[in-house]
C-alpha positions in Angstrom: 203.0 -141.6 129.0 199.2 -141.1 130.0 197.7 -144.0 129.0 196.8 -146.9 131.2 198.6 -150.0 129.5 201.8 -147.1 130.0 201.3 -146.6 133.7 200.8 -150.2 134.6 203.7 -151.3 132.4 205.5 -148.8 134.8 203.9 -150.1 138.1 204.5 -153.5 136.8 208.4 -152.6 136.7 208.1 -151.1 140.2 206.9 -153.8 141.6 209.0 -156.5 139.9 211.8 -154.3 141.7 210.7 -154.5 144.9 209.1 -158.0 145.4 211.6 -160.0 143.4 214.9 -157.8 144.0 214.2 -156.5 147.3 214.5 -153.1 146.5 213.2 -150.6 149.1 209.4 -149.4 147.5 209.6 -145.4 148.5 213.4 -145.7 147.0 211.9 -147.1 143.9 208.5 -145.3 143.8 210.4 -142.1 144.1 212.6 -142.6 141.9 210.2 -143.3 139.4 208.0 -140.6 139.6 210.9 -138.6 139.7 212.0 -140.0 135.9 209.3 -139.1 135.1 208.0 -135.2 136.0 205.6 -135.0 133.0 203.1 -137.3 134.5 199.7 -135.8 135.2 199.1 -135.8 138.7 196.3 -138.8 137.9 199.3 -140.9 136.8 201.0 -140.3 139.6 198.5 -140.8 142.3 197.0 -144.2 140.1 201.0 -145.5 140.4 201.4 -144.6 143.7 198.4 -145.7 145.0 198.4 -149.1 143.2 202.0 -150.1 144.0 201.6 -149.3 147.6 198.0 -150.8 148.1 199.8 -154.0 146.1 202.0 -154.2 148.9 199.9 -153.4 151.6 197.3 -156.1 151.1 200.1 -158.4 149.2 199.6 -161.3 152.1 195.6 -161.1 151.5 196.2 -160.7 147.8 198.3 -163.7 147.4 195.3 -165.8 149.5 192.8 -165.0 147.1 194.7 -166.0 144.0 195.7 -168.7 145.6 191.9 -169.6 146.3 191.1 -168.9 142.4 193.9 -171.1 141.2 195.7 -174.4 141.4 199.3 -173.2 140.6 200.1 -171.5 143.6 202.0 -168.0 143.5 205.1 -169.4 144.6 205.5 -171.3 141.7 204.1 -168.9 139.1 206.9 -166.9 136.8 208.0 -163.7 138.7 206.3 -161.4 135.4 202.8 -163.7 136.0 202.6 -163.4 139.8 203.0 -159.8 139.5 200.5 -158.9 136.5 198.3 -161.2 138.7 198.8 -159.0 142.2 198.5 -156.0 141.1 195.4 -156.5 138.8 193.6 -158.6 141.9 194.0 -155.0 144.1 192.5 -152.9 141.2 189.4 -155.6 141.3 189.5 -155.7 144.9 190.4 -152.3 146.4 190.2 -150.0 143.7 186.3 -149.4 142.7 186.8 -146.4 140.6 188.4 -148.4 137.9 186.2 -151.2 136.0 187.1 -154.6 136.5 186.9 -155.4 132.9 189.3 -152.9 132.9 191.6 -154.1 135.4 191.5 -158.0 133.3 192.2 -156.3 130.0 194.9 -154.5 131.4 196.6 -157.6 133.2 195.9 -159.6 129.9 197.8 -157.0 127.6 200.8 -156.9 130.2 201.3 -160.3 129.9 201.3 -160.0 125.7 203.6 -157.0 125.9 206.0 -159.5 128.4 206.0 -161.9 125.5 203.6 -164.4 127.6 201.2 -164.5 125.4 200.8 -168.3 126.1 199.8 -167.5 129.5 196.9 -164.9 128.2 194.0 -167.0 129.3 195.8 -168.2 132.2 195.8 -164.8 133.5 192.5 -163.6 132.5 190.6 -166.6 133.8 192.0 -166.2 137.2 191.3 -162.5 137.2 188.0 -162.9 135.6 187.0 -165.4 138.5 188.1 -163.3 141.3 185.8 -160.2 139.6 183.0 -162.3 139.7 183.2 -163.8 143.7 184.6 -160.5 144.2 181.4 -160.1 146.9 182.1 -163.0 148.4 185.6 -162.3 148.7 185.9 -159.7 150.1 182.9 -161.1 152.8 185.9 -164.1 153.7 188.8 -161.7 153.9 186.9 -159.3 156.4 185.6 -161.7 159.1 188.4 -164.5 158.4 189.6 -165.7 161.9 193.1 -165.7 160.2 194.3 -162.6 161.9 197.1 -163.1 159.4 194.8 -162.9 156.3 192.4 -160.5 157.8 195.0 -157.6 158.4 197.7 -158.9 155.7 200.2 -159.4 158.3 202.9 -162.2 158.5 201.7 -165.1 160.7 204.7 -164.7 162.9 204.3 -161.3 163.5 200.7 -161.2 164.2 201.7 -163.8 166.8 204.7 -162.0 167.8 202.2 -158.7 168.6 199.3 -160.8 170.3 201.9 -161.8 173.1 203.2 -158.2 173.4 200.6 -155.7 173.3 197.4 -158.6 173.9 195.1 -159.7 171.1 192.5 -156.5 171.1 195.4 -153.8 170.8 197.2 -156.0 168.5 194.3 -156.4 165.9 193.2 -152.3 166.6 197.0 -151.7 165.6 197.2 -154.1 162.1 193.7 -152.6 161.3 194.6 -149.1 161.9 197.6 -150.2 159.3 195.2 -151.0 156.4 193.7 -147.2 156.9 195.2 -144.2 154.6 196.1 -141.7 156.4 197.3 -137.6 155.0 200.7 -136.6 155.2 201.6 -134.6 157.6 203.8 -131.9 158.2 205.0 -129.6 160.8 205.4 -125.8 160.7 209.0 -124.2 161.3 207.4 -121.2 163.7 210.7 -119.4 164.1 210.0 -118.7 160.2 206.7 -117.9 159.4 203.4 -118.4 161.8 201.3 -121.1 161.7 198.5 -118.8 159.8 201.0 -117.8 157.1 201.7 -121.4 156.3 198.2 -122.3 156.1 197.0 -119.4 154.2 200.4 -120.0 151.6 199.2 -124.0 151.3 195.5 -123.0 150.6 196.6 -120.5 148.0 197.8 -123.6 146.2 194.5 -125.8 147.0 196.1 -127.9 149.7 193.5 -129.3 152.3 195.3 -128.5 155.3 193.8 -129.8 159.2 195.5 -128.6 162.2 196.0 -131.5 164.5 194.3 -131.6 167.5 197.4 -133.2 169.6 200.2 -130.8 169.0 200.0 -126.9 167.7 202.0 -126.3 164.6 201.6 -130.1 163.0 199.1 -130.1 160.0 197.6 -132.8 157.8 197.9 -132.4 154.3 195.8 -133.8 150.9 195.2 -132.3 147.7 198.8 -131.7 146.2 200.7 -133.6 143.9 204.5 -133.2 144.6 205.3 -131.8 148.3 208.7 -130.1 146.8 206.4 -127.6 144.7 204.7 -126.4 147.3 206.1 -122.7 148.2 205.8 -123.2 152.1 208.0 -126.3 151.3 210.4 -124.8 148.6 210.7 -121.4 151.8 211.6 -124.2 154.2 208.9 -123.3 156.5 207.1 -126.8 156.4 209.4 -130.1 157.2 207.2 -133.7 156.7 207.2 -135.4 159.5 204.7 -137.4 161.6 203.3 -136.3 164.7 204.7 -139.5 166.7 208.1 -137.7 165.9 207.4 -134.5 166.5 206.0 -135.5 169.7 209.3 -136.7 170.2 210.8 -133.1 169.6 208.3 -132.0 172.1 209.3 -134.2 174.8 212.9 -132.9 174.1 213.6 -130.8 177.3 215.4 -127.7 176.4 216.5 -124.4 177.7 218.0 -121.4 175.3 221.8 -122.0 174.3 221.8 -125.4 174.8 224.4 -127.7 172.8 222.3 -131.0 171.5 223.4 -134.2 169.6 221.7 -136.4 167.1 223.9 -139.1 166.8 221.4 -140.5 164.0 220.2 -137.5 162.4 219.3 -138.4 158.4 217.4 -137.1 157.3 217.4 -134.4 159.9 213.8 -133.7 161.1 214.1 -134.1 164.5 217.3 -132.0 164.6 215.5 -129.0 162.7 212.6 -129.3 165.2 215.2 -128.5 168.0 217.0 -125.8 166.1 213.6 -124.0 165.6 212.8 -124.6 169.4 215.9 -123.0 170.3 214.9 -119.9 168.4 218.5 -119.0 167.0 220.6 -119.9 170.1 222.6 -123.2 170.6 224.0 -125.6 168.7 222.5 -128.6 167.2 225.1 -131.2 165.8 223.2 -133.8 163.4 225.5 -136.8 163.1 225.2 -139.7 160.5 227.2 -142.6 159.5 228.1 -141.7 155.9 228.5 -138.6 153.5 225.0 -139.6 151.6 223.4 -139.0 154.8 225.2 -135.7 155.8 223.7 -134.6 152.4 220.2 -135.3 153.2 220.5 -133.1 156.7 222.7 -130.4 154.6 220.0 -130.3 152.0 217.2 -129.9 154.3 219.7 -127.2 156.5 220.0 -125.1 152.9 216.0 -125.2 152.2 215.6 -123.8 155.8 218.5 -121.7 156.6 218.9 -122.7 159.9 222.3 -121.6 161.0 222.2 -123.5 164.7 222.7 -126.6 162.9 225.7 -128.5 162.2 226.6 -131.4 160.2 229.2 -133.8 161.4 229.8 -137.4 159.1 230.9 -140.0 162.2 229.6 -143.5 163.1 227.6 -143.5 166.4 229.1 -146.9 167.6 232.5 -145.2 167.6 233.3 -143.2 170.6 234.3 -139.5 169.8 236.4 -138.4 173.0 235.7 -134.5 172.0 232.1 -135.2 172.6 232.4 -136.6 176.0 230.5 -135.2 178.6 229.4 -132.3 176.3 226.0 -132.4 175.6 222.7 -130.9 177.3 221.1 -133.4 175.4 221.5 -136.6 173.0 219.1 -137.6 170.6 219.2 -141.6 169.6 216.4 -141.6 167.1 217.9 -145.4 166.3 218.1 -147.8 163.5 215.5 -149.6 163.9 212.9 -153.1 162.6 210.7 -149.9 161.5 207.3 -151.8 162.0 205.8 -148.6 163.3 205.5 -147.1 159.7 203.9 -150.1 158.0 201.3 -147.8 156.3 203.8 -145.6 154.7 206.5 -148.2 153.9 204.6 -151.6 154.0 207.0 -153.8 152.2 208.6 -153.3 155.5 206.6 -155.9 156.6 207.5 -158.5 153.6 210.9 -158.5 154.4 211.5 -158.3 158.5 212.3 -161.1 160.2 212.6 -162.1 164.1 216.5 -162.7 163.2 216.9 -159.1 162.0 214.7 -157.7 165.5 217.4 -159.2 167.4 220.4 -157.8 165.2 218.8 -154.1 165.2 218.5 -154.7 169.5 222.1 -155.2 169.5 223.0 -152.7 167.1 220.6 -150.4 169.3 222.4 -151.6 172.5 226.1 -151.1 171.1 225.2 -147.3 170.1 223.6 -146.7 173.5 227.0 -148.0 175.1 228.6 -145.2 173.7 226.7 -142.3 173.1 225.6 -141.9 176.8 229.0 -140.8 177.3 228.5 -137.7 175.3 225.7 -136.8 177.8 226.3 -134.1 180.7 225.9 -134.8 184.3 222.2 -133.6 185.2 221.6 -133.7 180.8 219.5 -135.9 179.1 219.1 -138.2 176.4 216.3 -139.0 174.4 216.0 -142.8 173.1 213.1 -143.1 170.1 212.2 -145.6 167.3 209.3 -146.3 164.8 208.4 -149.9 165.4 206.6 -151.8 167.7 208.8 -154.5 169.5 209.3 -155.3 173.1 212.8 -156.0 171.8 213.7 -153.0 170.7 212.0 -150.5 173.1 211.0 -151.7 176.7 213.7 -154.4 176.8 216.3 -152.3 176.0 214.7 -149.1 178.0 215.3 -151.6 181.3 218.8 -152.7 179.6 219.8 -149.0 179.5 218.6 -147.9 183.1 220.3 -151.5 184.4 223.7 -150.5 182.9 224.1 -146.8 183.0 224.1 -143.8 185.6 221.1 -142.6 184.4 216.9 -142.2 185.6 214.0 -141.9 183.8 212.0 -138.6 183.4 208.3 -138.2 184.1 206.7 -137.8 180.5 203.2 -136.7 181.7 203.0 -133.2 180.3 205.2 -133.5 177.7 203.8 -135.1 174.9 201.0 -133.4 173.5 197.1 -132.9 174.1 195.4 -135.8 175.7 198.3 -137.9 175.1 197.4 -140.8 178.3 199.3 -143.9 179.0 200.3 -145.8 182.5 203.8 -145.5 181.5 204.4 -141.7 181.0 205.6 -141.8 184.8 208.3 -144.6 184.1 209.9 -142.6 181.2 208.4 -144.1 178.1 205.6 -144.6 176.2 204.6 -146.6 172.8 202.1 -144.7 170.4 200.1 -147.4 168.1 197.8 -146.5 165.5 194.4 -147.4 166.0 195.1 -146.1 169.9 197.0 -142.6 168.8 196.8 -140.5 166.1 200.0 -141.0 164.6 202.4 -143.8 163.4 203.7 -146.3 165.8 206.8 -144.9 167.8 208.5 -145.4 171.1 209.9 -143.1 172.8 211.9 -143.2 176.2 213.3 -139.9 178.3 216.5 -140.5 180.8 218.6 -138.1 182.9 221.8 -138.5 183.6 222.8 -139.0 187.3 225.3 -136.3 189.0 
């Protein structure tokens, strides 16, 4: 499986997946890749990186076919509209492949779907957008449609213009459209920082230290992160730096006992265990047994032994965890509109509905896992989307409801890290503004 038709037959199944069943792309995508091992490490970056990019620019995509037709995409046959997407990026977005190429390829899909009745359909509307391809991508870049010119639902660009104020919003949705490396942050109770790097090179990883928080590093030039050997020793954990920030902020002292009431898949738990150097206890909870097998899987690769796993649902009080705790992670579900350039179907399928069923979700779990919390302890409230629903309203619901005060966050959140509301307890990283994904994060004490 190395050819192109092969690969795009594969993406074209991907896709069909996720935009016509609702399946979850990195569910999909990685389970995918993972079917199939023997792919070249081309393969697998040309599927990745067209299935994503597909998605990422989907709303813009969508306009332009829509421009270069008179049957609109809604009303095109699931198999069409697909072929039709995901050849428009490779035109658009991809210049490394030819667009002839890109046609062809789209045109053979549709024969090898048994469309062959809709061959010249397909490759006159592909053939047109390769030739105004200039002058397309000229209208998309300066459209006044902040909606077409970021790929963003109309609602939700409207939605982040009232919130955050028209500049930050569009410096936010731009910063989405940017690729970013992955990065991942070194378990320095294991091996040092230099050991890591040195291990990663040896493999031709690019690595770059980030210039916010020691020990978090950006990462290109691999294929799979599980082959890596600082990966397979446990002493690298992916994670982005909003959420290790969020470790940072974490206000420990040796032997402390710490829950994570929402722990899958157990980053933030590991970051704690590795601050507290061997003492302590860190308990990661999650709702089912599939997630208590993600943390356990991730506990096994790194052999930290101050790390617990407990199966238990954080809306339902446990009385043996009452008043127990130095501190109480609520990493929360959440609309996840932070991580838009990692998961951007995300986008596709949020609704204002569902931001107001995730506060109140977010709200009910607060209600009872402050109890867990000690007098004079803490608890750490965190999510990686950007809605006033979700994070300041419910930061002032919190404070209005429970004995509890914010913490001064100045200091504790990395290298030049600056916002207005550090002193008030919380801040809200954006890309575009921060190096990292957006993420909320909010820092109480409890009252004595």
């Amino acid at each position: 499986m190395t050819d192109r038709t092969t690969n795009r037959e594969l993406i074209l199944d991907i896709l069909l997946e996720i935009l016509e069943k609702g399946s979850y792309s990195h569910v999909i995508l990685r389970q995918a890749l993972g079917k199939y091992q023997y792919l070249s490490r081309q393969d697998r970056a040309l599927i990745t990186r067209v299935t994503e990019g597909t998605l990422e620019h989907l709303i813009q995509i969508d306009w332009v076919v829509n421009r270069c037709s008179s049957f609109r995409t809604e009303k095109m046959k699931p198999v069409i509209r697909t072929i039709l997407r995901m050849s428009a990026y490779q035109i658009l977005y991809m210049d490394r492949i030819p667009d002839s190429a890109a046609c062809n390829e789209g045109v053979k899909l549709a024969l090898s779907r048994r469309f062959a009745g809709l061959k010249g359909f397909v490759n006159g509307i592909l053939r047109r957008i390769s030739r105004e391809k200039a002058a397309i991508l000229e209208e998309l870049g300066h459209s006044p449609d902040p909606s077409i010119r970021y790929a963003v639902p109309e609602w939700l660009c409207a939605r982040w213009s009232r919130e955050l104020g028209k500049e930050r919003a569009a410096r936010t949705m731009a910063a989405f459209l940017c690729q970013r490396p992955l990065t991942v942050r070194c378990h320095h109770s294991l091996a040092s920082q230099e050991e890591i790097q040195a291990s990663l090179e040896r493999q031709q990883v690019r690595c770059t230290p980030s210039a916010i928080l020691p020990g978090v590093l950006s990462i290109e030039n691999y294929d799979r992160v599980e082959e890596l050997e600082a990966f397979r020793k446990g002493w690298i954990q992916v994670q982005d730096l909003s959420s290790c920030l969020a470790g940072i902020a974490a206000p420990l002292k040796p032997g402390d006992y710490v829950m994570d009431v929402c722990a899958a898949p157990g980053g933030k738990s590991l970051h704690i265990a590795d601050r507290l150097d061997g003492t302590g206890c860190v308990e990661a909870r999650d709702v089912s047994e599939a997630k208590a097998a993600l943390i356990e899987e991730n506990i096994a690769r790194t052999g930290f032994a101050n790390v617990q796993v407990k199966v238990q649902d954080a809306r339902i009080f446990d009385p043996k965890g009452r008043e127990q705790a130095d501190l109480v992670l609520a990493d929360l579900p959440c609309s996840g509109l932070g991580i838009l350039g990692k998961k951007p179907d995300i986008k596709l399928h949020i609704t204002p509905e569902r931001i107001d069923d995730l506060a109140r979700l977010q709200q009910e779990i607060l209600a009872v896992v402050w109890q867990y919390v000690k007098p004079g302890g803490y608890l750490l409230y965190s999510t990686c989307t950007i809605s006033h629903k979700e994070n300041q309203e419910n930061v002032a619901w919190f404070l209005e409801h429970y004995p509890f005060q914010p913490v001064d966050l100045k200091g504790r959140v990395g290298e030049g890290i600056a916002s207005p509301t550090l002193g008030e307890g919380w801040i809200q990283f954006l890309p575009g503004e921060h190096p990292c994904d957006g993420f909320f994060l909010a820092l109480f004490q409890r009252q004595g």
